[in-house]
C-alpha positions as MATLAB code, in Angstrom:
seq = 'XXXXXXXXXXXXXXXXXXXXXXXXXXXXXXXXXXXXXXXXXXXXXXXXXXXXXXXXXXXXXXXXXXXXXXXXXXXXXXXXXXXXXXXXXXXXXXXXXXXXXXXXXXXXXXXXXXXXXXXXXXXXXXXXXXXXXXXXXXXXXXXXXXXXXXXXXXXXXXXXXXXXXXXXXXXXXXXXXXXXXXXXXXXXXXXXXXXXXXXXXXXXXXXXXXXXXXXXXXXXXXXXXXXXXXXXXXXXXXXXXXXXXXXXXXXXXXXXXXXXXXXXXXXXXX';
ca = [
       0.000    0.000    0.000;
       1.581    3.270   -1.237;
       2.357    5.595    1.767;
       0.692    8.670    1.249;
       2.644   11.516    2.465;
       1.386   14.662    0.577;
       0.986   17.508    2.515;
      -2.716   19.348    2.876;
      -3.268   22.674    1.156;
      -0.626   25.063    0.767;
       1.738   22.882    3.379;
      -0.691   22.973    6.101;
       0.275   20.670    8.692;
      -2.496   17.683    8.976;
      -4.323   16.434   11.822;
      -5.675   12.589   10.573;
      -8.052   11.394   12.980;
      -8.766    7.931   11.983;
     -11.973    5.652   12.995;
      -9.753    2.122   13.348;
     -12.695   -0.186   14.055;
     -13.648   -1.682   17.380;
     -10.852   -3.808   18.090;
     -10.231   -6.455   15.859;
      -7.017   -5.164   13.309;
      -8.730   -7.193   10.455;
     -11.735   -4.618   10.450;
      -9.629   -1.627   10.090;
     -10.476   -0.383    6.448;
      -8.032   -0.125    3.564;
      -8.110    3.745    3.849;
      -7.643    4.092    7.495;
      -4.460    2.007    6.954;
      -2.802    4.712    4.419;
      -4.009    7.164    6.245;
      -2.595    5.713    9.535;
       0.899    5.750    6.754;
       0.721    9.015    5.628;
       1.157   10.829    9.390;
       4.739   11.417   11.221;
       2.939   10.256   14.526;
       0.147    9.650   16.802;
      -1.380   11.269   19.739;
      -2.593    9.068   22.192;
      -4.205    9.456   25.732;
      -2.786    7.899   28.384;
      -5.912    6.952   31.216;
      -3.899    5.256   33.380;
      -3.702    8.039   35.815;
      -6.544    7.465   38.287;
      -7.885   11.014   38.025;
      -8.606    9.926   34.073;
     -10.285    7.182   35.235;
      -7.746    4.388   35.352;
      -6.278    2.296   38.488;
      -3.531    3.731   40.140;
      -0.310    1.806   38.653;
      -1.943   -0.364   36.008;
      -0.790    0.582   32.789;
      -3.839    1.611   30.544;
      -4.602   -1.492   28.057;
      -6.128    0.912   25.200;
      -2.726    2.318   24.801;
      -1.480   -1.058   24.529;
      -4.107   -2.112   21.806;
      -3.439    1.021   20.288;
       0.242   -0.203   19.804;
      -0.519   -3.366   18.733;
      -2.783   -2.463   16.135;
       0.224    0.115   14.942;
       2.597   -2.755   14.492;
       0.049   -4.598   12.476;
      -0.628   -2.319    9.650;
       2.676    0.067    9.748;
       5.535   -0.788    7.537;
       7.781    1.181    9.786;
       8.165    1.424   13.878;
       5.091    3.953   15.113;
       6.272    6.953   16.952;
       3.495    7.327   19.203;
       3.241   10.210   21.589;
       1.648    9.466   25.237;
      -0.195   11.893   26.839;
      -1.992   12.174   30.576;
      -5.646   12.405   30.225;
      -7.258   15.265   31.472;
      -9.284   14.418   35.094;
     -13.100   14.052   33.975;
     -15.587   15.208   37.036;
     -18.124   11.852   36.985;
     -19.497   11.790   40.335;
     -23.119   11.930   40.310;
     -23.560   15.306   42.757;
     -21.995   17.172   40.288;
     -22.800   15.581   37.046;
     -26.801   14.311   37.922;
     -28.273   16.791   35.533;
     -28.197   17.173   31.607;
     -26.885   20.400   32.264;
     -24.234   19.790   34.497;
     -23.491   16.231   32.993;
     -22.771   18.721   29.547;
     -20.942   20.961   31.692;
     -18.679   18.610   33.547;
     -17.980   17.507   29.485;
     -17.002   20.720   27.946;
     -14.797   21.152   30.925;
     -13.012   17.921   30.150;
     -13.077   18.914   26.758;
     -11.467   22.143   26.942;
      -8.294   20.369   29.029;
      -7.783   17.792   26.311;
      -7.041   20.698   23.974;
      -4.685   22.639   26.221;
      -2.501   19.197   26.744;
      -2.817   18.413   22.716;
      -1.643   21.776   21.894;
       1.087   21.658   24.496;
       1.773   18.237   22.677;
       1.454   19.928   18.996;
       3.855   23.171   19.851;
       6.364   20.212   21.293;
       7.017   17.704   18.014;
       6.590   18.894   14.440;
       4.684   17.152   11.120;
       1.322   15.202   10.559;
      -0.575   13.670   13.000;
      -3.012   10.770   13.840;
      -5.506   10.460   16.559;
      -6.662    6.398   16.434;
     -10.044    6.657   17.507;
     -11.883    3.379   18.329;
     -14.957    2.301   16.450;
     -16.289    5.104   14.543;
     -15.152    8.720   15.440;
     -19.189    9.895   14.473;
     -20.345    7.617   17.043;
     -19.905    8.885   21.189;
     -16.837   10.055   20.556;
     -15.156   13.240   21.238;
     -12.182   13.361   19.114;
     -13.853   15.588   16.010;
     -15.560   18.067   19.329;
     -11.884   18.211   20.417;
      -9.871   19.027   17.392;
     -12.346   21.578   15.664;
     -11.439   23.560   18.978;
      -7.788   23.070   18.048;
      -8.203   24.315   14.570;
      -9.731   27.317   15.712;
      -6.533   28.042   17.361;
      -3.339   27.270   14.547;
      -3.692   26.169   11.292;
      -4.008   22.669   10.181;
      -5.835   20.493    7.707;
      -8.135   18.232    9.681;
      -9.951   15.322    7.789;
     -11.810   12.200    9.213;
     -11.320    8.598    7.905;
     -14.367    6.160    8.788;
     -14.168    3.216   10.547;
     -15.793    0.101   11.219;
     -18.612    0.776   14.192;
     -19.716   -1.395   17.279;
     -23.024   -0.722   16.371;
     -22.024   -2.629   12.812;
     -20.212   -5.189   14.551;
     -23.146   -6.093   17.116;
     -25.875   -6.301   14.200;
     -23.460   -8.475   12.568;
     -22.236  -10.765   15.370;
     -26.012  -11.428   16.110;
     -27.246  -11.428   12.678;
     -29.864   -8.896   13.055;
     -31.195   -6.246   10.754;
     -31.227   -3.206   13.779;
     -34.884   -2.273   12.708;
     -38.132   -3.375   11.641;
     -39.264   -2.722    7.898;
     -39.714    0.789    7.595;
     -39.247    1.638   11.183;
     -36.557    3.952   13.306;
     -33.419    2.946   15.093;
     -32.667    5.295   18.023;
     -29.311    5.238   19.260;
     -28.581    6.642   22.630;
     -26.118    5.997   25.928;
     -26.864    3.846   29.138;
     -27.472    7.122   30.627;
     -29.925    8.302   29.066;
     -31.557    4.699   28.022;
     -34.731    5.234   30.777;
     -35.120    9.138   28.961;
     -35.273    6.942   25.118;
     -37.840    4.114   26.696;
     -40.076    7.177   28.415;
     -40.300    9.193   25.011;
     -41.610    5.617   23.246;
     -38.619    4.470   21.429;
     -39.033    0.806   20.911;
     -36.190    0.196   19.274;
     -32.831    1.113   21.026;
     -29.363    0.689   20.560;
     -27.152    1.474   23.653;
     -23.701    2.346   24.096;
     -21.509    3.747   26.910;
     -22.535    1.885   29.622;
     -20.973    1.929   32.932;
     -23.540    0.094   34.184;
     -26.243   -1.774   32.911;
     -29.867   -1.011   34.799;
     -33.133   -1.898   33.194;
     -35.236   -3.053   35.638;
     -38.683   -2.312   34.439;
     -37.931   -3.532   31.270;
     -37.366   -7.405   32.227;
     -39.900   -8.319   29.185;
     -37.728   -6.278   26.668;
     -35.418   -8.341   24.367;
     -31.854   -7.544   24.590;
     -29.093   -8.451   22.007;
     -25.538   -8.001   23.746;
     -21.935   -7.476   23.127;
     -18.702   -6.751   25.072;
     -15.667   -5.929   23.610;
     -16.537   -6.794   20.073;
     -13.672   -7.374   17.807;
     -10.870   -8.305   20.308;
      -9.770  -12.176   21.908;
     -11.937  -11.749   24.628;
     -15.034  -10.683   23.149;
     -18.656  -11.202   24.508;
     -22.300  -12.228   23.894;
     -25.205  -12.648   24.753;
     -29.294  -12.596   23.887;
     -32.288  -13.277   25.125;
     -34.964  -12.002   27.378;
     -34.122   -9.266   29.652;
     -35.187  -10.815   32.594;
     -33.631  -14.004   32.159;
     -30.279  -12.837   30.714;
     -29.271  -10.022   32.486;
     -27.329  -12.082   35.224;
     -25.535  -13.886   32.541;
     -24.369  -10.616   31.010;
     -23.431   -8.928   34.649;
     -21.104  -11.719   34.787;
     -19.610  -11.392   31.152;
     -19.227   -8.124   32.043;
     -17.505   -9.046   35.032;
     -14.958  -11.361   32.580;
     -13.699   -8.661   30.189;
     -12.555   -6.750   32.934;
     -10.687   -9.647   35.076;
      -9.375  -10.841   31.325;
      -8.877   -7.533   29.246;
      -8.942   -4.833   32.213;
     -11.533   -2.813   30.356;
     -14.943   -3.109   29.301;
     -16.957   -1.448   26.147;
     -20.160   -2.801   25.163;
     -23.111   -2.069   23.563;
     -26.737   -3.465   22.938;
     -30.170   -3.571   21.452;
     -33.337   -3.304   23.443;
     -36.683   -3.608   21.728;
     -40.125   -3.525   23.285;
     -42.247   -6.574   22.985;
     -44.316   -6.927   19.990;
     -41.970   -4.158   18.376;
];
């Protein structure tokens, strides 16, 4: 594969931020492999730290994938750049709200792109954030970089990638919606907010925990860390399953030290 190294418009320095699939290196598209070629570098956050969310002196194991998947698909040794992740405020006093939940996110936000600048100003040429999944999809890599541009000049483009929400339909061989109907796609904290406004049909991601009592008659459709060895699922009714996930769940984390998973809920008779 050629290794595409032109420079953006007039010489502008690029920032590549790259969708790379949910984890398995074998769903990372054609074009997010030259692209992943083409920069000098990659930014990566480091969530070790247990202010970012991490355990104190564990490494963090997305860095690790990240650098695994890099020595799959470069033809050359990465040079990947590690940085801290900014502290994220997630305690429920100060985050219980929409408005403070959005608040406590912009903050966040706003740190990331003080330490990527700081990271920028320090080591010249292109560069490549790996973002996992899709970077359209709960992510705030695209949120984070337009506030960059706003502040030197690059050339930012996005590459697709290969999304959980994909992967899930395909692991369980589902089409994600009845004929002619809507697919809403929300986050396990707002799930109860999508089942009181009548959505029958929900896919859920970001979950730190999984609570849908109430909804025991509901079918689910499961998955935990799609694409990667250690991968997870699981269907069925609600009410009889749920255990059986809780302890999947419960798995990843004792065998991959993280867990990201995602699911589809729809009503009976839906």
């Amino acid at each position: 594969m050629a290794d595409e190294r032109a420079p953006g418009p007039a010489g502008a320095r690029r920032i590549r931020i790259i969708g790379v699939g949910p984890g398995d290196p074998d769903q990372v598209t054609l074009e997010a492999v030259a692209a992943m070629r083409s920069v000098d570098y990659f930014l990566v956050t480091d969530k070790s730290n247990p202010t970012s969310g991490g355990k104190r002196g564990m490494p963090d194991p997305l860095v690790h994938a990240r650098e695994r998947l890099l020595d799959r698909h470069l033809d050359r040794p990465a040079v990947v750049v590690k940085i801290a992740d900014a502290p994220r405020e997630r305690r429920a006093e100060f985050t219980g709200t929409g408005e403070e939940y959005r608040a406590a996110v912009a903050t966040w936000h706003a740190a990331r792109v003080e330490k990527y600048l700081s990271a920028l100003d320090q080591h010249e040429g292109d560069v490549g954030f790996l973002v996992w999944g899709d970077p359209a999809f709960y992510d705030s890599t695209i949120r984070v970089v337009d506030q960059i541009a706003e502040r030197i000049d690059v050339e930012v483009d996005v590459i697709p990638g290969i999304s959980s929400v994909q992967l899930l339909a395909a692991r369980h061989r589902l089409v994600l919606h009845g004929v002619g109907r809507p697919l809403f796609v929300t986050t396990g904290r707002a799930v109860r907010e999508a089942v009181a406004d009548g959505h029958d049909n929900i896919v859920v991601m970001l979950n730190r925990a999984i609570a849908l009592d109430g909804l025991e008659d509901w079918q689910i459709w499961w998955g935990g860390n799609l694409g990667t060895a250690h991968e997870e699922l699981c269907a069925g009714r609600v009410g009889d399953v749920l255990p059986d996930i809780e302890r999947a769940r419960g798995r990843l984390r004792d065998a991959a030290g993280w867990v990201m998973d995602i699911f589809l809920l729809r009503a009976p008779g839906a």
